[in-house]
C-alpha positions as CSV (number, residue, x, y, z in Angstrom):
1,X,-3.8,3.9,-28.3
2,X,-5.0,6.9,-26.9
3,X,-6.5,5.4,-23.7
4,X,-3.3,3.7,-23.1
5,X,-1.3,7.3,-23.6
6,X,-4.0,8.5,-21.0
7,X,-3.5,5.5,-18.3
8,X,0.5,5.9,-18.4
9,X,0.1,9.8,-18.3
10,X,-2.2,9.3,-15.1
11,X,0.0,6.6,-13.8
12,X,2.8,9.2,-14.2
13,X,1.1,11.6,-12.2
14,X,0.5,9.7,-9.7
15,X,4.3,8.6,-9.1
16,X,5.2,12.1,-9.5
17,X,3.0,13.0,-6.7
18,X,3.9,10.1,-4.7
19,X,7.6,11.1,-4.9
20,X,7.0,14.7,-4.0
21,X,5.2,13.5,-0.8
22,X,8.1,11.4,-0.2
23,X,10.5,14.5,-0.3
24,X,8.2,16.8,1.4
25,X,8.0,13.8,4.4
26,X,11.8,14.5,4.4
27,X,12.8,17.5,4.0
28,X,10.1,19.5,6.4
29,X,9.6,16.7,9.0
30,X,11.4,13.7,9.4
31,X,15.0,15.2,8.6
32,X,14.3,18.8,10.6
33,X,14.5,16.3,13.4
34,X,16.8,13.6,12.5
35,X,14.7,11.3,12.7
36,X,16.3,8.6,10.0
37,X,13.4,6.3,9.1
38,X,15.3,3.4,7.1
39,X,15.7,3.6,3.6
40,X,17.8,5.4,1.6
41,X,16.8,9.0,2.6
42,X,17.7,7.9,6.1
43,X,21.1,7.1,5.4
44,X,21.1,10.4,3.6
45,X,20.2,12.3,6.8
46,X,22.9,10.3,8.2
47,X,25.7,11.1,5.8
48,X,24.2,14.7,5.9
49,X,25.1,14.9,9.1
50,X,28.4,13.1,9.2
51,X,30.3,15.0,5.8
52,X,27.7,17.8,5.4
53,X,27.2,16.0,2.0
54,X,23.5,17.0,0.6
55,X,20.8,14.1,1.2
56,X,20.2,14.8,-2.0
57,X,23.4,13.8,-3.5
58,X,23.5,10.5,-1.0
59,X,20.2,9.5,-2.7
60,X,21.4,9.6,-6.4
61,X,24.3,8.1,-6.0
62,X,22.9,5.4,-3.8
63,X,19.7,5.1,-6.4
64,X,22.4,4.7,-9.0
65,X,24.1,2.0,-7.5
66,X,20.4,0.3,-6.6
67,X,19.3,0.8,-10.5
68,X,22.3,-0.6,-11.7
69,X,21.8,-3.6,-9.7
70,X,18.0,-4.4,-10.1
71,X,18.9,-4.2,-14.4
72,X,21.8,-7.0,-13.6
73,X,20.2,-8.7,-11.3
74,X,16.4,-8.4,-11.0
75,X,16.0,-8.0,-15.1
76,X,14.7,-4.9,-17.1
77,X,10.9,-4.8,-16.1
78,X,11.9,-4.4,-12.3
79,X,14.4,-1.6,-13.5
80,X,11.4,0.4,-15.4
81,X,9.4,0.0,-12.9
82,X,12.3,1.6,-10.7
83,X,13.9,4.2,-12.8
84,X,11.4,6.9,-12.9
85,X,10.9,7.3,-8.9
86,X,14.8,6.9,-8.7
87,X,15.3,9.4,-10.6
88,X,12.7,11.8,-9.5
89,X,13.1,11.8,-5.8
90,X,17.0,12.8,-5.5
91,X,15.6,15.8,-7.5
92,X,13.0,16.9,-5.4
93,X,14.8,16.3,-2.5
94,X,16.8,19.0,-4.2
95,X,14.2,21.7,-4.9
96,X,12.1,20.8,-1.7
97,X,13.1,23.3,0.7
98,X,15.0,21.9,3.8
99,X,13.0,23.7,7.0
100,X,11.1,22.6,10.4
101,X,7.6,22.5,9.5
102,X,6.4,21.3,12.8
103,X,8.7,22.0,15.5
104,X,7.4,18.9,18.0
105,X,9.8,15.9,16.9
106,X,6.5,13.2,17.9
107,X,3.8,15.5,16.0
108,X,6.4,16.2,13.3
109,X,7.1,12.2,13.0
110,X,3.8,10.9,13.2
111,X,2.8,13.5,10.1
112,X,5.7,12.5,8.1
113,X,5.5,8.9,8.3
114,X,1.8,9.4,7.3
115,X,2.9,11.1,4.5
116,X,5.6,8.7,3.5
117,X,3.1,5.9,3.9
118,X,0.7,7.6,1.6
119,X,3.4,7.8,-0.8
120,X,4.8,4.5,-0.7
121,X,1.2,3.0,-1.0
122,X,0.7,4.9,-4.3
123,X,3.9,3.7,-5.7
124,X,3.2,0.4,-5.0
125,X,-0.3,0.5,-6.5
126,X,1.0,1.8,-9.5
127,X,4.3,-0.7,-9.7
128,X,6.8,1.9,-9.3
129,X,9.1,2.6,-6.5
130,X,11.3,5.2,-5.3
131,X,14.7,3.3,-5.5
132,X,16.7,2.9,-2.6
133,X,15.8,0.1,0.1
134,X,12.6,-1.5,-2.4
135,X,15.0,-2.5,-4.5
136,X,17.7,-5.4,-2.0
137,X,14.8,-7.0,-0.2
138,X,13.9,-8.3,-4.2
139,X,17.6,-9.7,-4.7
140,X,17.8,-11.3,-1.5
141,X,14.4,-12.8,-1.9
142,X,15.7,-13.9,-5.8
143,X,19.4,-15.0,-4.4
144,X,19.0,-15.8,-0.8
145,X,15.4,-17.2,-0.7
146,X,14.5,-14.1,2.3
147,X,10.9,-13.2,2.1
148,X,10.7,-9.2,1.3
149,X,9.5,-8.5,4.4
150,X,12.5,-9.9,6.2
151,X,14.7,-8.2,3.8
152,X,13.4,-4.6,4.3
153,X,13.3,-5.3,7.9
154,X,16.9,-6.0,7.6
155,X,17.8,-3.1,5.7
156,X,15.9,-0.6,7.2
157,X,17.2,-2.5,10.3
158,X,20.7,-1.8,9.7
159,X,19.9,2.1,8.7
160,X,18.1,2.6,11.9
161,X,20.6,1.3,14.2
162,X,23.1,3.5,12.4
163,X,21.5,6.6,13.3
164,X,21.8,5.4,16.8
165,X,25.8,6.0,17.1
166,X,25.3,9.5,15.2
167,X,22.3,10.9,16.7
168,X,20.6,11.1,20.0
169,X,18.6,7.9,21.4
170,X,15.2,9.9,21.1
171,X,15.8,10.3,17.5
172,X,16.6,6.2,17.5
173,X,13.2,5.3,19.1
174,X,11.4,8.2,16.8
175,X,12.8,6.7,13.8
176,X,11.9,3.0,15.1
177,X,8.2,4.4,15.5
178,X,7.9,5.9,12.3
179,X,8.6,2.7,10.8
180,X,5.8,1.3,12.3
181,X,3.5,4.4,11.8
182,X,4.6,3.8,8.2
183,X,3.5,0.3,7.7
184,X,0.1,0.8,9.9
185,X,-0.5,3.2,7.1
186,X,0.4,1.5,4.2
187,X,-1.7,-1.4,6.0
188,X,-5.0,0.9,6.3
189,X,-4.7,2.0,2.6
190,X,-4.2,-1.1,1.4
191,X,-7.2,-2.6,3.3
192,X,-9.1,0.5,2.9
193,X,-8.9,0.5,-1.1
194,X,-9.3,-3.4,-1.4
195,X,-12.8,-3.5,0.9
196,X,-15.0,-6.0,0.0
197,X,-18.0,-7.7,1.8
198,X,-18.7,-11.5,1.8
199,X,-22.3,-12.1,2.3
200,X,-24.1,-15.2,3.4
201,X,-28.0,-15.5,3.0
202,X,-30.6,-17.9,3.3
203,X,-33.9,-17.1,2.3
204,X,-37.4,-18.7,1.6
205,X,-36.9,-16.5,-1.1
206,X,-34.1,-17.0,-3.0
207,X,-35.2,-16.2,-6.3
208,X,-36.2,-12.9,-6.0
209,X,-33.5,-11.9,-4.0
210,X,-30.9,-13.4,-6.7
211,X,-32.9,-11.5,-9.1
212,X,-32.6,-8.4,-7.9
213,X,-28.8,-8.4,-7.1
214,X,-28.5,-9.3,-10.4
215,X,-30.2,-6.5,-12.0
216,X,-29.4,-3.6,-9.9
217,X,-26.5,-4.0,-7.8
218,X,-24.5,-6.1,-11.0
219,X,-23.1,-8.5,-9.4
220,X,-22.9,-11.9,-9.7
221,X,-24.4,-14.6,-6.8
222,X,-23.4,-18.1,-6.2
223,X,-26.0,-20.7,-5.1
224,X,-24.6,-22.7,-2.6
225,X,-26.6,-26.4,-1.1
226,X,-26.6,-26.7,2.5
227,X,-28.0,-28.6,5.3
228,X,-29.3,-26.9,8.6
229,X,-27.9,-29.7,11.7
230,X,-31.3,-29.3,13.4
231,X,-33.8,-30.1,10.6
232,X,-31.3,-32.3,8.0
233,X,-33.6,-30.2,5.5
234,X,-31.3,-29.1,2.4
235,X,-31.8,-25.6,1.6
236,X,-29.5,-22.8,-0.8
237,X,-27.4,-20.5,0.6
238,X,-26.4,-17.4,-1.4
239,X,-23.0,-16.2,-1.6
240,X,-21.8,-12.8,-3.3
241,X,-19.1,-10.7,-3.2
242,X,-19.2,-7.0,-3.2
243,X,-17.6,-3.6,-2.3
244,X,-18.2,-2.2,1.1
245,X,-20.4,0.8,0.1
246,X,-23.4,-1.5,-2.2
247,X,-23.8,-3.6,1.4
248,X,-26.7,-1.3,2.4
249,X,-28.2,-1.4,-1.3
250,X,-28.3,-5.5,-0.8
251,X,-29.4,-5.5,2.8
252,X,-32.1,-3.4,1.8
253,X,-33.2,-5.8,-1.5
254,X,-33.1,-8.6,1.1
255,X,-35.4,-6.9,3.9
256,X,-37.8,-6.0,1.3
257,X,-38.1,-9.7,0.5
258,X,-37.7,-11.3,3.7
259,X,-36.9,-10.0,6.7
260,X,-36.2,-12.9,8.5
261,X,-33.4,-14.0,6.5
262,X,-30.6,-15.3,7.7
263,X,-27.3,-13.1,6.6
264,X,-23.9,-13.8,7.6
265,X,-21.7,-10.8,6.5
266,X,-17.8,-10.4,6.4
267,X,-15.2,-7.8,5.8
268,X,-12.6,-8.8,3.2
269,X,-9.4,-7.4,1.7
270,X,-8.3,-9.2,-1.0
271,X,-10.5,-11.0,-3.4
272,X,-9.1,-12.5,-7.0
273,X,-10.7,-14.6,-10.1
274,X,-12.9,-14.4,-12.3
275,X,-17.1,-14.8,-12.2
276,X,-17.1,-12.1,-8.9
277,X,-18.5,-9.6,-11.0
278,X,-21.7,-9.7,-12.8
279,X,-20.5,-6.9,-15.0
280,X,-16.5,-6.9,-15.2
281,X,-15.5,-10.9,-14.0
282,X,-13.9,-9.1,-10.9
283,X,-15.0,-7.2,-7.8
């Protein structure tokens, strides 16, 4: 019970963090320079503009249509998973001061689609989100068979080409490039946290080398029959799975057993199932 307490007070933190990033990305510099970057807080720089209404009021109500929606439509876990971050962020988009931390718009655009990638990436590795544009990519993928991606394309699409008629073309193609920057970052996290190596080896000694992946790097090896094309002579290939940072522990247990053997070595991202592991059933 207590560990449980512990992992949903840690996951809170995190989407509270996530969420101030979010609102710091924003209020100090996408929205200094009108740069509006999809999503709901990019209509609400819009409609700031427009009625002098508070982005902050835009977001709420817009997160309260969104909530109201996913509960009706998407069912109750998806509205959980929704209701803290769209909740949160209308607030600290609220308390955040509004000023121009970086007065170059590219420098300025570039650091706050970082930071909004960042955030984005935490929310989604804790299954949370912020509300706004997460939320109709989900029911059109539900009602309307759209992948997700083509449905936040075509929201963020239709927010983007909005800010087009209200601010100045610059701020169009900044706020088409921080879309990008945004994905290439959530991209490189993603990749970044889900690293793995594939390793291939074929060895005279087999054994020994199993042996010791097994007992100090813990993790489990598969044997694998093959045929070299040349020779027709069936031999065993090992296969294991690991993170990125044990490759030079296991390139080091196979030079000290044979240096001639044959490794073939990969970079993966996303590995699933069970018996990867020696110690845990998963990588």
């Amino acid at each position: 019970m207590r560990k449980r307490i512990q992992k949903q007070m840690k996951k809170l933190f995190y989407i509270i963090f996530a969420i101030m990033l979010i609102a710091v990305s924003v209020n100090m510099f996408l929205g200094p320079h009108s740069i509006a970057a999809g999503g709901i807080t990019g209509l609400a720089i819009i409609f700031e503009s427009l009625f002098h209404l508070h982005r902050a009021i835009t977001i709420l109500a817009a997160n309260v249509l969104v909530l109201v929606a996913a509960f009706f439509l998407l069912g109750k876990e998806i509205f959980f998973n929704t209701v803290i971050g769209a909740s949160l962020l209308p607030l600290f988009v609220r308390v955040i001061p509004q000023f121009m931390l970086v007065e170059d718009p590219m420098l300025s655009m570039m650091v706050g689609s970082v930071l909004f990638g960042i955030a984005v990436s935490i929310m989604y590795a804790n299954r949370a989100s912020s509300g706004g544009t997460a939320v109709p990519p989900l029911i059109l993928q539900k009602y309307l068979k759209l992948s997700t991606s083509v449905g936040l394309f075509l929201s963020d699409g239709i927010v983007v080409v909005l800010s087009l008629f209200v601010f100045s073309v610059d701020s169009f193609f900044y706020a088409v490039f921080s879309i990008l920057i945004t994905a290439i970052t959530m991209r490189s996290i993603e990749s970044g946290i889900n690293k793995k190596k594939m390793v291939y080896i074929i060895s005279a000694e087999n054994e020994a080398i199993t042996q010791d992946i097994l007992a100090k790097i813990k993790r489990g090896v598969t044997l694998v029959p093959v045929i070299g094309a040349y020779e027709r002579e069936e031999k065993q290939m090992l296969m294991v799975t690991l993170d990125a940072r044990k490759y030079q522990e296991l390139l080091a247990i196979v030079n000290a057993h044979d240096e001639q053997a044959f490794m073939v070595a990969d970079t993966v991202t996303d590995v699933h199932g069970q018996g990867l592991s020696y110690d845990s059933g998963s990588v």
